[in-house]
Structures are given as structure tokens and as C-alpha cells.
C-alpha positions in Angstrom: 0.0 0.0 0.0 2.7 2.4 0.7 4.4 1.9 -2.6 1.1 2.4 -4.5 0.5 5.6 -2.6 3.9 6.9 -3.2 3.7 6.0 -6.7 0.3 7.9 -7.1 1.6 11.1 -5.3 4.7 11.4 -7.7 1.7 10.9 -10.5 -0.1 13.5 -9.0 2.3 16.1 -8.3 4.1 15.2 -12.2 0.3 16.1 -13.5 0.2 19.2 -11.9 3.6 19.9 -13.2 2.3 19.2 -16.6 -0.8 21.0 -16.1 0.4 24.1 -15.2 3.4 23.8 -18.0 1.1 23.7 -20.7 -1.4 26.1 -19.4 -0.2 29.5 -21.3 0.2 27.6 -24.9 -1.5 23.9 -24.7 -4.9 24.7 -23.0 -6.1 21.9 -24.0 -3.1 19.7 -23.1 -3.4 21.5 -19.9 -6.6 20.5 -19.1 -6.2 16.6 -19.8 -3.0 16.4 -17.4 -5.4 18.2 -14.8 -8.0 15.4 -15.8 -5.5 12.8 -15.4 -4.5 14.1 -12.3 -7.6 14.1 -10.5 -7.5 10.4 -11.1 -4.5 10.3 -9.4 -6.3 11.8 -6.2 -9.2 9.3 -6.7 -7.0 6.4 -6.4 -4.9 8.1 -3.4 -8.1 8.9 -1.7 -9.2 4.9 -2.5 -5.8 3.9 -1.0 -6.3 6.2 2.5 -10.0 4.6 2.5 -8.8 0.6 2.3 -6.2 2.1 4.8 -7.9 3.9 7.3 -10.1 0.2 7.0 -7.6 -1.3 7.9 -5.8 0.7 10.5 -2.9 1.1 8.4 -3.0 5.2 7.9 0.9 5.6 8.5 1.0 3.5 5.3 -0.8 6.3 2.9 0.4 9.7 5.0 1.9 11.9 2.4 5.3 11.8 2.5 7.9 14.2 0.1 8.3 12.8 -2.9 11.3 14.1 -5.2 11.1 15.1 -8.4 12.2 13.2 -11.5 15.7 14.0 -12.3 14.0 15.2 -16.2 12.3 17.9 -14.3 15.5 19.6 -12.9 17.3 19.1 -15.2 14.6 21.2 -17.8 15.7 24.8 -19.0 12.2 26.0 -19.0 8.9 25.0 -16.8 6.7 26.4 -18.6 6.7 24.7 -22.6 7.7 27.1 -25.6 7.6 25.1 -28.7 6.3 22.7 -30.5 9.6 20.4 -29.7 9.1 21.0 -26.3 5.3 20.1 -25.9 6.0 17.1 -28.3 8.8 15.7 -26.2 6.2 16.3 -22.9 3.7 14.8 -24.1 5.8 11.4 -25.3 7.6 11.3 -22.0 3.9 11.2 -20.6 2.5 8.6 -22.5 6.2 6.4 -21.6 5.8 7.3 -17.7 2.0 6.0 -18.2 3.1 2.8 -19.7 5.4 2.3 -16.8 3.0 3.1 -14.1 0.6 1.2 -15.5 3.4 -1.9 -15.7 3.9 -1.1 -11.9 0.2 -1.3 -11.0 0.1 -4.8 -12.8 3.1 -5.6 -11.0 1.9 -5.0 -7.6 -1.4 -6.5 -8.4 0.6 -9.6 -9.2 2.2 -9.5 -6.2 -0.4 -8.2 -3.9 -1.0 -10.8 -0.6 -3.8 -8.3 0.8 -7.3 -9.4 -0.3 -8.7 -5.5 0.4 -6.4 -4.4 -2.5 -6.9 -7.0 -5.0 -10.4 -5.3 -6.7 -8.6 -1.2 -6.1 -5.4 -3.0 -8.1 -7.4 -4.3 -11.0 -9.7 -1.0 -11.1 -6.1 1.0 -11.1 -4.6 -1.4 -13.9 -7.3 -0.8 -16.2 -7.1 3.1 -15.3 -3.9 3.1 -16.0 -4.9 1.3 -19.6 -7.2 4.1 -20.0 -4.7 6.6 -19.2 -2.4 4.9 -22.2 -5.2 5.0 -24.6 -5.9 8.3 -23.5 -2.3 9.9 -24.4 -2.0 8.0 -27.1 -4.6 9.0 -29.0 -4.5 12.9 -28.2 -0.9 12.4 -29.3 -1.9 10.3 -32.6 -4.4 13.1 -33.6 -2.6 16.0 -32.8 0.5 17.0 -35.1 3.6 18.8 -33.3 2.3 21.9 -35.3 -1.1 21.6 -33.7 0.3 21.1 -30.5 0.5 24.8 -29.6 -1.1 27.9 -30.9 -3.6 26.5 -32.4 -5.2 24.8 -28.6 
């Protein structure tokens, strides 16, 4: 449970990250990373349910999560070009297919029967969430990315 919470608050805060770096060009953009963030509450707030159930709220407490090293490491935090949005918006949909890998992973693994129905219900959000950036990406040129939102 703890891993699955800290996993979801790093997906949360790199949603709002996105969100708000795509706000002034990529409205739209903007506004499905804030979608896909408030799943990312919805399955933190499922996770402090099943825990507060179970008397295990130390296990969900929000802890400090770093960044990803991508994000220091960026010149700009707000995107500028085309390039830019392009190369955010692929690095979302790879992080996506790695979460959603983790989620199947700790569903596989999972020995606590009050998770096992959350886990599938956050594997298939997850396959959602893949779909989701993939076809915004598929139907959206780089040149449509910005400017035109």
C-alpha cells in the first residue's frame, strides 16, 4: 500500500507539473493532465480509504516525494515550442506505460485481499490513461500542438 501511494503522489504532483506547464500555450493539453491528475487523487483517496479500513493510515500519509531528475534538469517549466510540448507529451505517455506496468506488477504481487479489486480497477485506469495519451498524441501534429489549442 505504501508503494502504491507513493507512486500515485509522484503521479499527481508530475500532472500538476504538466498541467500548469502547458497552461499559457496547450490549454487543452493543460486541461487533460489536470484530468488525469484528479484520477491520481481518486486512487490516493481509494488507497487512505482501504487504509484507514484497515488501521494502516501511516502507510498512505503523504510523504515528500522528489522530483524526477527530467524535471531539474529542464531549462524551461513552462513549454515554448512545439519540440518541447512534443517531447512532454511522449515522455507522458512512456511514464504511463510504466505506471501502468507497476500497477500490474503490484497486483501480481499483492497478498492483501482488500487491495486486490482497487489493483485491478487501477490497472485498467492506467490502460485508460495509455489510450488516453495516445490518441491525443496520434491526432494531434507537433504543429497543432500549440497555438492552435
Amino acid at each position: 500500500m505504501t508503494l502504491a501511494s507513493a507512486h500515485e503522489m509522484t503521479e499527481l504532483q508530475r500532472y500538476r507539473r504538466l498541467t500548469l506547464g502547458f497552461l499559457p500555450t496547450a490549454p487543452r493539453i493543460s486541461q487533460l493532465m489536470a484530468s488525469l491528475g484528479l484520477q491520481c487523487e481518486s486512487r490516493l483517496a481509494t488507497l487512505r480509504q482501504i487504509a484507514s479500513h484497515l488501521d494502516l493510515e501511516a502507510c498512505v500519509s503523504a510523504v515528500p516525494v522528489d522530483p524526477p531528475n527530467f524535471e531539474i534538469t529542464r531549462k524551461h517549466f513552462f513549454v515554448v515550442d512545439d519540440g518541447m510540448a512534443v517531447q512532454l507529451l511522449d515522455q507522458a505517455i512512456l511514464t504511463a506505460v510504466e505506471s501502468k506496468r507497476f500497477f500490474a506488477w503490484l497486483l501480481e504481487t499483492n497478498a492483501t485481499p482488500e487491495l486486490h479489486r482497487p489493483f485491478i480497477a487501477f490497472v485498467s485506469e492506467k490502460e485508460t490513461e495509455n489510450h488516453v495519451l495516445l490518441e491525443f498524441r496520434e491526432h494531434h501534429s507537433a504543429s497543432l500542438l500549440l497555438h492552435h489549442a
